[in-house]
N, C-alpha and C positions, 0 to 999 in steps of 0.2 A: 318440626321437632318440638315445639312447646306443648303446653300440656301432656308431655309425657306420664309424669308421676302421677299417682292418684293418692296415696300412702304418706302422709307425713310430707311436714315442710320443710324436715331435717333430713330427708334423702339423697345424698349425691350419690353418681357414680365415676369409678376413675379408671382412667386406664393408663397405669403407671409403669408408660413406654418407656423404653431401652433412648431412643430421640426424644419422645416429646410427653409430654401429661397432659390430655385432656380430660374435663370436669365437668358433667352435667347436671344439673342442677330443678327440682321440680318447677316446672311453666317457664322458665326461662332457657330452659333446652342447654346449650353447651356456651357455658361460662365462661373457660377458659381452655386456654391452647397454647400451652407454650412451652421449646425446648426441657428436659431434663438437663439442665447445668444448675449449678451454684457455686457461685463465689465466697473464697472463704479467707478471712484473714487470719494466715498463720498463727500469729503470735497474741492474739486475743478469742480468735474461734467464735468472731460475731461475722453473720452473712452479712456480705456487701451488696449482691445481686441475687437473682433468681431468675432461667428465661431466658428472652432476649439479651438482657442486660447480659447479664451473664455469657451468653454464649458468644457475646460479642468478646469479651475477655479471652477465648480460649487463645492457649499461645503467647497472650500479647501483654502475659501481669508481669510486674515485677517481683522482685524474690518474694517478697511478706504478703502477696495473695494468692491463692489457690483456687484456678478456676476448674471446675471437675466436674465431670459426667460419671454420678455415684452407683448408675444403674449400668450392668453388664450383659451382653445376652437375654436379656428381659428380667435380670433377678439383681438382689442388692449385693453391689460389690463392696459399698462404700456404709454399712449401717448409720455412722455419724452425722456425715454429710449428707443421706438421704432423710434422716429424722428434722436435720434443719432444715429442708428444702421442702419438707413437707408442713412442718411447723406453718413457714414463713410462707405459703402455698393458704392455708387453711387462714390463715390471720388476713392476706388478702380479702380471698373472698368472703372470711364474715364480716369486716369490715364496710363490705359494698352490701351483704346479701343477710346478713345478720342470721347464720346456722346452725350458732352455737355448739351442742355437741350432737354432731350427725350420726346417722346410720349410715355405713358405706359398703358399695359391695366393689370389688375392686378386680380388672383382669388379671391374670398371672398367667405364665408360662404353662401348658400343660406338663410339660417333661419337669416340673420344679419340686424341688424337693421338700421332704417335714422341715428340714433345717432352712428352708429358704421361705417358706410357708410362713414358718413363724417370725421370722427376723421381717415379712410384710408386715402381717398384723399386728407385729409392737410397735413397729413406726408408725402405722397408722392411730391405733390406740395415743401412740404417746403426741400426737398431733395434735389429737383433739376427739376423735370420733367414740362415740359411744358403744358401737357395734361395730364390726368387720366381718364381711363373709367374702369369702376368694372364690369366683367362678374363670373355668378355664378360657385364655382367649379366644379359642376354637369357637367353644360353645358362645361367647360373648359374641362373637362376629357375627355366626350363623344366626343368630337370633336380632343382629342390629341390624343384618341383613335381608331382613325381614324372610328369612327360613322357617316352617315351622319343624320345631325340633322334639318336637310330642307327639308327632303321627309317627306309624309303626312302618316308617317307609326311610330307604335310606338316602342320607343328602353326605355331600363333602365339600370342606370347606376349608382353604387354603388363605393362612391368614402369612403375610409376609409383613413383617415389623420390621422394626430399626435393629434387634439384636437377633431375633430368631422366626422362621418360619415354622409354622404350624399348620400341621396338616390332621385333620379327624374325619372320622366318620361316625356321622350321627344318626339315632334311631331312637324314638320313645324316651325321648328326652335323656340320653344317654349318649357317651363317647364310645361307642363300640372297637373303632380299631383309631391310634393315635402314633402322629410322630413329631418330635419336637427336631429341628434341625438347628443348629447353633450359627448358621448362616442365614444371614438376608439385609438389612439395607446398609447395614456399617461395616460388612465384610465387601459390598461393593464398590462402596467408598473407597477402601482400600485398595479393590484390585485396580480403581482407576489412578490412584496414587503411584501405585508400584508401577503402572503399563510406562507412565509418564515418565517417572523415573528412570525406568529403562528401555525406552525407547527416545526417546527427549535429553537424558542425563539432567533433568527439569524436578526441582522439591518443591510439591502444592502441598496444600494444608486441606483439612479433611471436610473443611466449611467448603472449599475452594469443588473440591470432589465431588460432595456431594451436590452444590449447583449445578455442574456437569452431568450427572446424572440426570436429575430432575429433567434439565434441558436438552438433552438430548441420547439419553441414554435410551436402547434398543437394543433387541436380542437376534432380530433380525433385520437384513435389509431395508431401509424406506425407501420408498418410492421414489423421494427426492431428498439423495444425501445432504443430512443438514451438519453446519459446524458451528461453531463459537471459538472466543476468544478466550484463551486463558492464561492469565502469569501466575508466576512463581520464581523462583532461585534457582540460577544457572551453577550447576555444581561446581563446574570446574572454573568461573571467575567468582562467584559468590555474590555477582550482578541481578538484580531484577531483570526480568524476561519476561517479553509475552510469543505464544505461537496459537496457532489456529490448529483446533482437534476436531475430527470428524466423529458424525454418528457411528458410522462401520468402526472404527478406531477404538469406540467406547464398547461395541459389542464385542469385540477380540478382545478387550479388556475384560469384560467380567463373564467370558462365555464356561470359563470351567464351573464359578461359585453357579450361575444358573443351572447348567446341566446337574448341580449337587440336588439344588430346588425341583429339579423335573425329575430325578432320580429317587427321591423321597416321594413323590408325590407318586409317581407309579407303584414303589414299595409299599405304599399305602394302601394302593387299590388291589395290589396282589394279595394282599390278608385277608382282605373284605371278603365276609361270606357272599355265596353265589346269589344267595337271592337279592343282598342290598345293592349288589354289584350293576344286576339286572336294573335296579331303580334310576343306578345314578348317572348309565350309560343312556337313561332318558331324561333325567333335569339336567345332567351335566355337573361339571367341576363351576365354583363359586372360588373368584378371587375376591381376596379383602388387603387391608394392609396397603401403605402407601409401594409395597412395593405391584402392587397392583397395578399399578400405572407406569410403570415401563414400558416402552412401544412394542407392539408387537406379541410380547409374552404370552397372551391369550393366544395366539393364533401358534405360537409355538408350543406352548401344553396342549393344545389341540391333536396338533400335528404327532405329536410324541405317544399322545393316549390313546388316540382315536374317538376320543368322546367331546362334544360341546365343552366349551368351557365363557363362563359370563365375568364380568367385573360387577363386583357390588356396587350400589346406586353411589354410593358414599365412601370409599375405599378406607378414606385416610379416618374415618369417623365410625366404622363397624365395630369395632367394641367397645366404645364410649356407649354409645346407642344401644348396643346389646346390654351394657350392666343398670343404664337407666331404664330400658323395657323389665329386665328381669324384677326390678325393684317396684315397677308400678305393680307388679303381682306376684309380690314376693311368696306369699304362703303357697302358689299351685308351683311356682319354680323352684322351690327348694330344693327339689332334687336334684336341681345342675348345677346346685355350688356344690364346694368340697368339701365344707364346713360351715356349720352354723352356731359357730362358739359366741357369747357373748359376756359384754364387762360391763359392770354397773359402778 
């Protein structure tokens, strides 16, 4: 991934996930990786963390800090919080990488709105950057995912993030048929919280979830049922507890939000004109997105479509990749951002 950029040494690109922020940066490939959290203290409104640090905090501050996760379903919930998190995000890295004021082209939500459009690009702007252009994360995946999205042939590409799945269909460097679903890797989190809760009478915390996930979470069967260890708080003494959760346990846990994600993903392909349809029933469905990496999923969108379905080489890293390729050749890709506004 180094030497990506060709274009200026002020180009980064972001993907300013719902979970995490990654930051690619010209010849030195991806810079930074780390949670969407910031810590904030109430009564002064100076950041304490950013990150790890931070997400280390979630749950566990005392009254006068606020640990937050300012992004929502891939869009900003938190304006304030997300400008300082961006701020203190950009002061790192020029710090280490000296980029002064960059041009950045940054993913977004396809389904996102003007009003959510623009409350990106002022945070970004008021960061530091000197330009901002927003390309969809569909389009960012398919292209980090080394798709080509310029031939007149059709691809789809199913990007599962921390706030939302994204499903397109791409042709001549265009989104042809799209859908944004407000479920994927923090609504599984959840369902593992709540299965636990109600089958266990057991409170995990959502850091706690998502381990679980990561580690054994499946949508089908494995081979050889695997478990782990998990505590939390026993509701009815208010005692620390630990029990042992199975993979099948984790799939009964998040099988309705899945079946949501394999139900978008077919609605998808039912719009699809007949000819692109014909294309993709020969490349196949492309997973991106860390949720990508759920066991089994691939074989179960398979099973559900009837068509191939691949994981991208790099799941958790396709549209970082996608907004720093876009950027090494920014003037023939203009056409798959949504804006090319700029601030001097």
């Amino acid at each position: 991934m180094l030497n990506l950029f060709k274009l200026g040494s002020k180009d980064i690109g972001i993907d300013l996930g719902t979970a995490n922020i990654l930051v690619m940066l010209k010849g030195k490939g991806i810079i930074l990786n780390e949670p969407s959290v910031v810590a904030i203290n109430k009564k002064t409104g100076d950041i304490l963390a950013t990150g790890t640090e931070a997400k280390d905090m979630l749950g566990r501050t005392p009254e006068k800090i606020k640990a937050v996760r300012p992004l929502k379903d891939g869009v900003i919930a938190d304006f304030t919080a997300t400008e300082l998190m961006l701020k203190n995000l950009f002061k790192k890295i020029n710090e280490k990488y000296n980029i002064g004021k960059p041009r950045v082209v940054v993913g977004v939500p396809s389904g996102i709105t003007e009003v959510e459009e623009r409350a990106v690009e002022e945070s970004i702007y008021q960061a530091g950057a000197k330009e901002v252009y927003l390309i969809e994360e569909p389009m960012a995946a398919a292209i980090g995912s080394n798709i080509n999205v310029e031939e007149p042939s059709g691809n789809i590409i199913v990007d599962i993030g921390g706030g939302t799945t994204e499903v397109a269909v791409i042709s001549l460097g265009g989104i042809v048929v799209s859908k944004s679903l407000r479920v994927a890797g923090d609504e599984l989190d959840e369902d593992i919280i709540n299965y636990i809760k109600r089958e266990y009478n057991i409170l995990i915390g959502q850091t706690t979830a998502e381990q679980v996930k990561k580690q054994i979470g499946c949508v089908m069967p494995l081979i050889k049922e695997e478990q782990m260890e998990v505590k939390g708080r026993d509701l009815n003494s208010g005692l620390p507890v630990a029990i042992n959760i199975t993979s099948n346990e984790i799939g009964e846990a998040i099988k309705y939000s899945i079946n949501e994600i394999v139900d978008v993903v077919k609605s998808t392909l039912e719009k699809t004109p007949p000819e692109l349809t014909s294309d993709i029933a020969q490349k196949g469905i492309v997973l991106a997105g860390g949720g990508a990496l759920i066991k089994n999923l691939d074989k179960l969108l398979s099973q559900r479509t009837g068509m191939p379905v691949y994981v991208a080489e790099n799941p958790l890293n396709s549209v970082v990749v996608g907004t720093g390729k876009t950027l090494e050749d920014l003037e023939r890709l203009k056409k798959v951002l949504i804006n090319s506004r700029k601030r001097i």
